[in-house]
N, C-alpha and C positions, 0 to 999 in steps of 0.2 A: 601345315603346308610343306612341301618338298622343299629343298633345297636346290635352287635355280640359279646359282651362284657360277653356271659354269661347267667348267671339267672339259677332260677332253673331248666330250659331243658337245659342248657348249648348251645355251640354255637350257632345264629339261630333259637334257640328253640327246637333244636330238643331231640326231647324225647324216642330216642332210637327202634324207630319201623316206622319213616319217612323217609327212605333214600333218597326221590328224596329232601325233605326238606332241610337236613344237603346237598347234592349236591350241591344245587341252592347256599346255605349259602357261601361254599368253593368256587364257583364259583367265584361267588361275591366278595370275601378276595382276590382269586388271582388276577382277574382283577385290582383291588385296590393295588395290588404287596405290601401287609401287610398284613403278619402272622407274628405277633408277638408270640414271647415265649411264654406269658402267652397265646395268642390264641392258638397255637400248643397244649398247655399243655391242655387246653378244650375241645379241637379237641378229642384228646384221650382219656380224663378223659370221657366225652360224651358218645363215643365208647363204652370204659369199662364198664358202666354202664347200655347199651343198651344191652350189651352180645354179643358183636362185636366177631367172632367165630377167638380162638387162637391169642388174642391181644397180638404181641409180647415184648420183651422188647426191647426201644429203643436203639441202638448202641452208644459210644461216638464218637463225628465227628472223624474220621484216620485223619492223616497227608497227605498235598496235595498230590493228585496222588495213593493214596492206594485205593487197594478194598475192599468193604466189602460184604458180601453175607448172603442175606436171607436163614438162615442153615436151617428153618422151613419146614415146611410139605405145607402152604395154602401160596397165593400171601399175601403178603404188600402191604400197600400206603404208601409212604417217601412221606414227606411235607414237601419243602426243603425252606428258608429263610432268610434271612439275608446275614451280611457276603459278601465278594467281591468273587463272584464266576465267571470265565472264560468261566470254560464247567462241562457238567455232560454228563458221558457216559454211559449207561446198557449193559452190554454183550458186551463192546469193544464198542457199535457204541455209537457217538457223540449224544447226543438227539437236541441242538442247543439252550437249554434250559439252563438258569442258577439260576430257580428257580421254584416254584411251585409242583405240584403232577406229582411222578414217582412211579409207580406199578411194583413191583418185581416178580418174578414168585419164585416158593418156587427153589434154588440154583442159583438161578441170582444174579449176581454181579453189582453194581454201584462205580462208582470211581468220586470225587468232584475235580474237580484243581482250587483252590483259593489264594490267595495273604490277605485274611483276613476269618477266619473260619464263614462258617452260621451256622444255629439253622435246626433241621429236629428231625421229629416224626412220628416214625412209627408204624400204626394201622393195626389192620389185615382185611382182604377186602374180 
């Protein structure tokens, strides 16, 4: 696998006007099922600097079983990792997933049920 550690295009390389680039990149991390924090945190910082349209700010994880809802105006991507997670549901339905990329639509709701908290970071999409 690449080395995704960074640099000055931040993750991937990407340099803020490659999208299919930084895609393949994240691809790549979740198949690898590691997104680390400091990745998460590049993921973004990346974004941000790219001019990623309405990058939000990211939420503190809720308490198992609570929802939180993109109050925004444009979709998210949640990059969700770590942590012992069960289930992640959007809008009610179960996605079957307990980790990886979930796209919010602007007033959609996601809810984590875990037994140990993950890491997630929300960029705007």
């Amino acid at each position: 696998m690449s080395d995704y550690s960074g640099g000055a295009g931040g993750p991937g390389g990407y340099q803020g006007g490659n999208l299919t680039q930084l895609v393949v990149a994240l691809q790549e991390l979740i198949k690898a099922s590691y997104l680390s924090q400091q990745t998460l945190a590049q993921i973004a910082a990346a974004l941000g600097a790219g001019g990623a349209p309405l990058n939000p700010v990211t939420p503190a994880i809720p308490a198992s079983g609570t929802a939180v809802k993109n109050t925004g105006t444009a979709p998210v991507s949640v990059y969700l990792s770590g942590g012992t997670v069960s289930a992640v549901s959007v809008n009610g339905l179960t996605t079957g997933l307990t980790a990886g990329l979930f796209i919010l639509a602007p007033q959609s709701s996601i809810v984590l049920t875990y037994s140990a908290a993950p890491s997630w970071v929300w960029v705007g999409s």
